[in-house]
N, C-alpha and C positions, 0 to 999 in steps of 0.2 A: 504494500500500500504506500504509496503516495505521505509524504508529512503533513501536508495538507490535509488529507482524507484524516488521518491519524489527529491531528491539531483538533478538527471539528469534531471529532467522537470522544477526544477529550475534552472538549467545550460542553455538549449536549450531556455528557455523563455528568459532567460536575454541578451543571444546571438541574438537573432530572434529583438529586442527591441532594440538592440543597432545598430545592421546593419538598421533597419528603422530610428533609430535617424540619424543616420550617410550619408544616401539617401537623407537628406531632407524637408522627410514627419514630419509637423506640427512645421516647423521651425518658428519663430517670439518669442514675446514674451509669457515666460510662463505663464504668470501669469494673463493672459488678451487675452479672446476669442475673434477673430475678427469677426465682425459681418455676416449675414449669406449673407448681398447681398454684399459683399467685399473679398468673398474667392476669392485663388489666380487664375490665368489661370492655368488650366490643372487640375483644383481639382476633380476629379471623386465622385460624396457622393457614387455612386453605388458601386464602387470599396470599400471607405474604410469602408464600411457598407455589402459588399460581398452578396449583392443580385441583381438579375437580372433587365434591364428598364424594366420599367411597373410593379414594384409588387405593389401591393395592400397595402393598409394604414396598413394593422394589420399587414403584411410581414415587411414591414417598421421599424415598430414600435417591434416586437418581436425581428428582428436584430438587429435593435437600444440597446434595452437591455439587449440583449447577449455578442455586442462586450462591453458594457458599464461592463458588471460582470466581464467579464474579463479581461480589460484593468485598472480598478480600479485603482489608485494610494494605498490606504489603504489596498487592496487585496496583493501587491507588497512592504509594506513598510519594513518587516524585511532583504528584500535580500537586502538595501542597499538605500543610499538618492541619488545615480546617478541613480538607475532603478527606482526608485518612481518620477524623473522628466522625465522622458523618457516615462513611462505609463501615468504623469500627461497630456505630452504634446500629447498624443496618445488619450486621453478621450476626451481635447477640437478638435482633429480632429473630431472625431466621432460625438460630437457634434455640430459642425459646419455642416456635413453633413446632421443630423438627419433636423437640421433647415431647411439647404434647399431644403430636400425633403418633408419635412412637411409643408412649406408654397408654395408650386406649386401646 
């Protein structure tokens, strides 16, 4: 790809990352995952795991480590230390979900 091409999916990623920090999503502390039976009301895992009710443990689990590749803090660390806590605090949403679909 192109630098170019690369520049503006670093632009649009960083943008997309801050309008979610800014929503809400995966507000508390950063630095410390809340447990999986204390997520807050209205916390969808389906949603921020982007698969449908009822998949299957391997569906689960392959999205689990999809959104986790991409959401990486360390995949995001050169744009900058506000977008590396923005994806940090987007990895423990993820995982917070992954938990409580993995123990139902």
């Amino acid at each position: 790809m192109s630098r170019l091409v690369l520049l503006l999916l670093a632009a649009v990623a960083i943008w997309w990352l801050l309008r979610r920090a800014q929503s809400g999503v995966g507000r508390g502390h950063p630095g410390r995952a809340q447990s999986a039976d204390r997520a807050p009301a209205g916390f969808d895992p389906y949603r921020v795991l982007g698969i449908e009710r009822g998949a299957s443990p391997g569906e689960i689990r392959r999205a689990y480590r999809q959104q986790l590749l991409h959401y990486h803090p360390d995949r995001v660390a050169e744009l900058g230390e506000e977008l590396r806590q923005v994806a940090h605090r987007r990895t423990l949403e993820i995982q917070r979900a992954y938990d409580l679909l993995k123990a139902s």
